[in-house]
N, C-alpha and C positions, 0 to 999 in steps of 0.2 A: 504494500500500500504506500504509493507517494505520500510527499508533503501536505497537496492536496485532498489526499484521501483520508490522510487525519486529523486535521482541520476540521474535515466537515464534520469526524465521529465525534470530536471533542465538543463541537456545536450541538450536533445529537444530542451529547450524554449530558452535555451540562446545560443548556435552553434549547431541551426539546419543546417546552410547554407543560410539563405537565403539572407548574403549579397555578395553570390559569391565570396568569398575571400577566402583563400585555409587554412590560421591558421587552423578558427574553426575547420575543421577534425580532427584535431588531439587533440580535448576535448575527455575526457575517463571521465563513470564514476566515477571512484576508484579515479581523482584527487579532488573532490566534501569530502571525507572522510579523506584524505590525509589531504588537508587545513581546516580542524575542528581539525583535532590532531593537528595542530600545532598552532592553536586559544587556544584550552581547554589548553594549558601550558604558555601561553602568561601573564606575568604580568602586560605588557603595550606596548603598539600598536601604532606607527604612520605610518597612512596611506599617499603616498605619490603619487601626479597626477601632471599635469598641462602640455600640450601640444600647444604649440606657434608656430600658423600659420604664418610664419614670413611674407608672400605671402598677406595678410590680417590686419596686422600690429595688430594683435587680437589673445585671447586663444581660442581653441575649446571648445565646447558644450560637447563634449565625454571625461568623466571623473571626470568633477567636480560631477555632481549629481551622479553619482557611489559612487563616495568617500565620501559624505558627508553621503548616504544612507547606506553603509557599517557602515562607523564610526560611525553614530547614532546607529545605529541595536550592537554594539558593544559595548559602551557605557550601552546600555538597559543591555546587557547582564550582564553588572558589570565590564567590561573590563577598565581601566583606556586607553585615549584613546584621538589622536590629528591628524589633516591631516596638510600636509607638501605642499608648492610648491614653486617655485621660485617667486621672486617680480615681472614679467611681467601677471604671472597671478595670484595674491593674489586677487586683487579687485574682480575680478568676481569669486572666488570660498568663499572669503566670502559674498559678496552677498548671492550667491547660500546656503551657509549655512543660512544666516539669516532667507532666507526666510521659513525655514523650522525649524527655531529654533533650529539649532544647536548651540552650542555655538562657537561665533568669537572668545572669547579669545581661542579656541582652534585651530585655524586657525593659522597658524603659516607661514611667506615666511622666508623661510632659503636658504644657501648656501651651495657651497662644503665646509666649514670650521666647521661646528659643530665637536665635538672632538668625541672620542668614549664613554666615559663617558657618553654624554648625547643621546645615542642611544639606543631607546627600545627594546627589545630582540626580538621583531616580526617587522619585514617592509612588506608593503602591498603595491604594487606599482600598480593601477591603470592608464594604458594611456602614463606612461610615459617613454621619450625614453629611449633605451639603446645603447653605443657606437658599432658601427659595426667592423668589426677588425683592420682597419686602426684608430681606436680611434672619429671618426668623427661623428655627428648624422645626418641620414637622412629621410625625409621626405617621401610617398610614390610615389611623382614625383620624385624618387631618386634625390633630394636639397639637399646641405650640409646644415643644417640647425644649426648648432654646436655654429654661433655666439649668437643665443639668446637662446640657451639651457643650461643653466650652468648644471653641471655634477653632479646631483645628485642620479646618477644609482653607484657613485660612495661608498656612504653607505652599498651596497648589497654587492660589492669589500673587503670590507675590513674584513668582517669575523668578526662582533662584534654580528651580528642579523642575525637571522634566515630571510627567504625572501621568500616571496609570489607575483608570476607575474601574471596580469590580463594585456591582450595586445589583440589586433583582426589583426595588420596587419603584424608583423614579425619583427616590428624593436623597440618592447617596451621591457623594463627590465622582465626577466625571459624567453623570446623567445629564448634564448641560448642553452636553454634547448632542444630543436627541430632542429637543427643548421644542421643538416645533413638531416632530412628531409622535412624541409623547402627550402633548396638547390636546393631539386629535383624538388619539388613544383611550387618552384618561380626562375627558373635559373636566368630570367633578373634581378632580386633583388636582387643577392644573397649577393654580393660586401655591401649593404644597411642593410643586415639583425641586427639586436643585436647581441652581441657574451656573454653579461651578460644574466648569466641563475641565477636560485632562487630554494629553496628547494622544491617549489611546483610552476608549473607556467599553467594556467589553457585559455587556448585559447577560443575566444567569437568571437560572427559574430558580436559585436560591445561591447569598453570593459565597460561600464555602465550594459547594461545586462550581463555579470559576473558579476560584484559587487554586481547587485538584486540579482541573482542565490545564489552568497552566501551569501547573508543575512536573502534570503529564507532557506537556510539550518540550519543559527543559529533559527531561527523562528523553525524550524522543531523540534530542539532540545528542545527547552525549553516551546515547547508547545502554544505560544502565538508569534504573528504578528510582527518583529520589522522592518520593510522595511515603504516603505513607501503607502502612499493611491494615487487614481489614479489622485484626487487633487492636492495632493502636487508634482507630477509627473509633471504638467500641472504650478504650480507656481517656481518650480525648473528655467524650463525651460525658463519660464516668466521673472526670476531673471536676468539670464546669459544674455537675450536678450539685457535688462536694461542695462546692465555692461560691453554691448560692445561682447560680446561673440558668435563667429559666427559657422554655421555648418562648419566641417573640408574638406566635401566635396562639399558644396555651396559654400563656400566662404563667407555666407549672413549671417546675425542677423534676423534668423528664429525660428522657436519652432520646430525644429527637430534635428537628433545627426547622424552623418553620411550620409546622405541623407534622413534618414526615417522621417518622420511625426511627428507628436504627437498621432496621431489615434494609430501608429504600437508600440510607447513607452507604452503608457497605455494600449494597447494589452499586451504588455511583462508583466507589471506591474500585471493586473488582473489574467494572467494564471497561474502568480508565489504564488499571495496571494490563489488560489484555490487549491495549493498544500496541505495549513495548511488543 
């Protein structure tokens, strides 16, 4: 199977559709090649998640394991390489890392105050929100949710790093990029949507399988597996639970990421390692 022909599986497996939500259509293969040119130039990568159910008084499940699986698979690659999020959800996405042996010290909660100096020339924003045009962030029960999101879509703004969005419902950093045809998509939303777009912004039917998808594509590249096994998929999930972390559409401290299961995670997980 070409390039081409795993592009498109990657689009299959990760915005087929099947969480009814309107983003993923607008995944194109060619964006799967797009965010590998702009990895293969990257001399250091912080990837950046954490989405805070305020409703739940808790981070969601969707995001953390994305990002730690990315950042390891990146890492593998020889990428120097850190994930970012705000202090309401540091504890459960180091968890999340530990349990998979990422390294904590690379785990970082920061603010909108880091300078531009110490920003890597690649951002990788998994999950996380971006300001809608009135500056405000919202929730997909259109909530202003802006008091516990500090503004860290704010990085992608100011033109020091290059930017990559992995988002599933319209209103995460890089979704700007779609801004017109998410409009027509989701009229009731539209007021809600991101208006922060990213150099490459890659739409998912949940944004965790994007981050597999492309860590399956670094995997592609260099010949050898850097994502994770259907185990560690299974103690991820295990972690977050531990650490407080609930599904974004349960509301509950389950082993599932948007409403789906564990059975349909390690689905995603094993159809992406049978790519290698």
């Amino acid at each position: 199977m070409g390039d081409g022909g795993i592009f498109h599986r990657l689009t299959e497996i990760s915005a087929g559709g099947v969480s009814g939500r309107g983003p993923s259509a607008l995944c194109a293969d060619g964006l799967w090649a797009a965010a590998l040119d702009l990895i293969g130039v990257a001399r250091n990568i912080s990837v950046i998640t954490g989405f805070y159910i305020a409703s739940a008084n808790a981070p969601e499940t969707d995001g953390p394991s994305g990002s730690v699986v990315l950042a390891r698979a990146l890492m593998r690659a020889g990428i120097e390489t850190e994930i970012w999020t705000d202090a309401r959800c540091l504890e459960a996405l180091s968890a999340c890392a530990e349990s998979v042996s990422f390294p904590v010290d690379r785990v970082r909660g920061v603010s909108d105050e880091i300078g531009a100096a110490e920003q890597p020339n690649l951002l990788i924003y998994i999950e996380r929100l971006g300001r809608a045009a009135d500056g405000a962030y919202y929730d997909m029960r259109r909530e202003d949710v802006s008091e516990v999101t500090p503004p860290l879509d704010g990085y992608a703004l100011n033109g020091v790093s290059r930017v990559i969005g992995i988002g599933d419902g319209g209103n995460e950093v890089g979704m700007g990029n779609f801004s017109e045809a998410l409009r027509a998509m989701m009229p009731d939303y539209a007021r809600c949507l991101s208006s922060v777009g990213a150099d490459v912004c890659v739409p998912a039917d949940v944004s965790n399988w994007g981050a597999y998808a492309l860590a399956a594509a670094l995997s592609r590249e260099g010949g050898v597996w850097l994502g994770q096994t259907e185990a560690e998929e299974r103690t991820m999930l295990e972690a977050l639970a531990s650490a407080g972390a609930v599904d974004g559409a349960r509301k509950e401290k389950t082993l599932s990421v948007d409403g789906f299961d564990i059975s349909k995670q390690i689905e995603v997980v094993s159809s992406l390692r049978s790519l290698l």
